[in-house]
N, C-alpha and C positions, 0 to 999 in steps of 0.2 A: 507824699506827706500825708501822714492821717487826718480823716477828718475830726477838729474839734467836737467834742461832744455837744449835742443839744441839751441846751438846760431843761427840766423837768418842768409845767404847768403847776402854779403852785392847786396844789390840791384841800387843801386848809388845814386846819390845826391835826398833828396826829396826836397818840396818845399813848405816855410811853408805858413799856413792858410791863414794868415794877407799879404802875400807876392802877390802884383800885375799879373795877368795872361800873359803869355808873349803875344805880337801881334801876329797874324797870319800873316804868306807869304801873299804877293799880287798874284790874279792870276797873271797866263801870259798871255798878249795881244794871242785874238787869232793869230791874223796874223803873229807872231813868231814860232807859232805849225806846225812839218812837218807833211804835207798831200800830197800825191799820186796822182796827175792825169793821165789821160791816155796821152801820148805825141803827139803833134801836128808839123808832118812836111810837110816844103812846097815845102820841094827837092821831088820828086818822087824817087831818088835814096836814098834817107836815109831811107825814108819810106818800101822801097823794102829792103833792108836790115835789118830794125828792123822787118818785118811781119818775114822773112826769121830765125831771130834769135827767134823767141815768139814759131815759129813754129816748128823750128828743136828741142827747149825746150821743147813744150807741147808733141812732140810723146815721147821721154823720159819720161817724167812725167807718160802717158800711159801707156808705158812700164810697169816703174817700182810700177804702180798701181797692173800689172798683167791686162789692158783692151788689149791682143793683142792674138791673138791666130793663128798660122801657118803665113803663109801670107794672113788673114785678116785684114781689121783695116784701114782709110785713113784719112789722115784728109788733110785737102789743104784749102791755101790760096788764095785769087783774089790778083793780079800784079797788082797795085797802078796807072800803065801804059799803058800797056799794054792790049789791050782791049777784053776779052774772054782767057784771059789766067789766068793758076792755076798754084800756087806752092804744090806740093803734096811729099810724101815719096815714094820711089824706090821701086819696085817690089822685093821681097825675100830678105829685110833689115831688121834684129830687132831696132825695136822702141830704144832700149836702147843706142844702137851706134850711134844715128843719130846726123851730126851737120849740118850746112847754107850749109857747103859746097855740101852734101851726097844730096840735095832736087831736085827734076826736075820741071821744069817749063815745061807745055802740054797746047796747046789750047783747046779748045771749043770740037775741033774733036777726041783728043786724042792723037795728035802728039806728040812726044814730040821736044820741041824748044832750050831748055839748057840744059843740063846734057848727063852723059853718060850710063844711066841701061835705063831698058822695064821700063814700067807703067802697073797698075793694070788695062786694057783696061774697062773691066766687069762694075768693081769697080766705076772706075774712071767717067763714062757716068754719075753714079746719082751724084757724087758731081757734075758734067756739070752743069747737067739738072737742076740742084735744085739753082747755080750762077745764070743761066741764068734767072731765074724767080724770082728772088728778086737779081735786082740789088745794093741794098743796103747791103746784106750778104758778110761780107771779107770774114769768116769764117765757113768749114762746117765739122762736125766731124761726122764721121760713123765707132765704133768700135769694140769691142766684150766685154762685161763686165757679169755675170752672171745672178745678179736679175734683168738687164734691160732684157735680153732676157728668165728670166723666166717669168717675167711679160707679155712681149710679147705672149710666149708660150698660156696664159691665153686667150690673147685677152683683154687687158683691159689699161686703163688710171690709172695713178698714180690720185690716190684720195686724198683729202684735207683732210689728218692723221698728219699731221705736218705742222710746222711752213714753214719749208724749203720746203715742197711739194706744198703750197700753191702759190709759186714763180709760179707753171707751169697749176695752175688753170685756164680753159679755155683760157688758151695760148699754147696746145698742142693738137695735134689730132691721131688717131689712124687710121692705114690704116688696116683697117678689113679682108685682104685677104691674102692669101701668093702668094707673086710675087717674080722672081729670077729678073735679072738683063734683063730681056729681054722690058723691057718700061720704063726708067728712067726716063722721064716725067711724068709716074703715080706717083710716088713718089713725086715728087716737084708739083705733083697737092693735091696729099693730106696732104703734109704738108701746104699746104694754109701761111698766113699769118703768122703761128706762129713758136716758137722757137723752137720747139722737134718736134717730130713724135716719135709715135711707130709702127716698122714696126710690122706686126703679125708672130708670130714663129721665127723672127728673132734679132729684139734688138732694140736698140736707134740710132735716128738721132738726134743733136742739130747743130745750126745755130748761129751764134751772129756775131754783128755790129764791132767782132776784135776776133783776136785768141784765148786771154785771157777769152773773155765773152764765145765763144762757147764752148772751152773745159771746161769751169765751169759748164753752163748747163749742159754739159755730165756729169761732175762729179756728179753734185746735184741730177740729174736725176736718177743716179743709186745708190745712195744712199734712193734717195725718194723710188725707188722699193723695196731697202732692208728693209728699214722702215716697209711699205706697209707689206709685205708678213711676215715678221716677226708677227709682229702686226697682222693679221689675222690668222697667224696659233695658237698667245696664245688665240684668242678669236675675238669679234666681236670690231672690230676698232669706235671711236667715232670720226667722221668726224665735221669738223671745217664748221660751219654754212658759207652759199652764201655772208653773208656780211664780214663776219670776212677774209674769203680767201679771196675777191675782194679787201679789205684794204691790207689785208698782198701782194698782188702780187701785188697790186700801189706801195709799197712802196719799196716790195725788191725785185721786179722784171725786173729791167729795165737791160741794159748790162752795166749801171757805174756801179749795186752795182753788178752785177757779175763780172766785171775788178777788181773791189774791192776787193774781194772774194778769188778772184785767187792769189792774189797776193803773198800770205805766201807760196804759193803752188809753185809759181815762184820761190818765194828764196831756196828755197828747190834743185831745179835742177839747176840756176843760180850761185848759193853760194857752188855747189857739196859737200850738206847735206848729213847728213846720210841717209841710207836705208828706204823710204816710207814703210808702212805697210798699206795693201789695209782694207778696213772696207769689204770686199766682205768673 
């Protein structure tokens, strides 16, 4: 005997043949769509306290990336005002604790001018060195991440293996020697112009035009390594042709579309999201 058929799940109303197609929604006006810029203030003291909050943010972020190791790691900001002065993290503080309040402001020399802990003296010389030579740099991030200091270990430049690595195509230079802290001006000579350095044996430096852009380059940067070295250990990498990385770093290399970038990474520590998981 056959079996009776199963009746069909009602699916809900159809709509017959002969029956009119409905209209489509009208877009929406662009200029009703929310879009993110970076903020522009004309206080100096509002300014100094948003670098203040971005910053006590991104060492957190850092942190809980896992980019920090002992008392390694600085990242500091230029004082909107104040002329040759840094906002930096305290000597023997985890990255994860840090808020506005916990930050020291140090001159040029390394004094410190606001707060109450030491400063990373060593440390703290090549962020100097490296404001002082691109006066346009708020921000300078120097921290301990793994495949940017394996790559370094190499000696070598993140190569155009990706879309993302091609952000730092001939917009980063490699300092080919190992130096400790003893010439911080070599350092900000061989980062020249551009937004990264890789030190050799030792890791990544990124730079950007606001806190946001620089710790993004750091992120991107160490991710681009991870890329990199992965992609070589399965095999020989297919590197993105001189024209194609020049187009792709025109367009998604500037520091809006890294403030841009960062920004989910903001809400993250802003919003006190769940637990980051480092791609390392």
């Amino acid at each position: 005997m056959a079996a009776a058929p199963v009746p069909c799940a009602a699916t809900g109303p159809t709509r017959r043949r002969d029956a009119p197609m409905p209209e489509q929604p009208p877009p929406v006006p662009v200029d009703r769509l929310a879009f993110e810029m970076p903020p522009v203030h004309e206080d100096p003291a509002e300014e100094r306290t948003y670098r203040r909050e971005r910053l006590a943010g991104a060492l957190r972020l850092l942190g809980r990336l896992g980019y920090e190791d002992g008392v390694a790691g600085h990242v500091t900001a230029r004082d909107p005002e104040f002329e040759d002065c840094y906002w930096v993290n305290p000597f023997g503080r985890a990255f994860a604790g840090l808020g506005p309040e916990d930050l020291l402001l140090v001159d040029g020399d390394g004094r410190v001018v606001r707060g109450g802990r030491r400063v990373n003296q060593l440390a703290f010389a090549v962020h100097a060195a490296v404001h002082r030579a691109r006066p346009g740099v708020v921000s300078v991030v120097r921290t301990q991440a793994p495949y940017g200091r394996a790559l370094a270990s190499l000696g070598e430049l993140l190569a155009p293996v990706s879309q993302e690595a091609c952000c730092f195509y001939e917009d980063h230079a490699l300092m080919d020697e190992y130096a400790g802290a003893e010439d911080p001006a070599r350092v900000a000579r061989a980062l020249g112009p551009h937004k990264a350095l890789v030190l050799r044996n030792r890791g990544l430096l990124t730079v950007g035009g606001s806190v946001d852009a620089a710790v993004w380059w750091f992120v991107a940067a160490e991710r681009a390594a991870q890329v990199q070295l992965i992609a070589r250990a399965a095999g020989k990498p297919v590197l993105i042709d001189h024209h194609g990385a020049v187009a792709t770093r025109e367009r998604f290399g500037g520091d809006l579309a890294a403030w841009a970038s960062y920004q989910p990474l903001w809400q993250t520590v802003a919003g006190g999201g769940g637990p980051l998981t480092s791609t390392s």
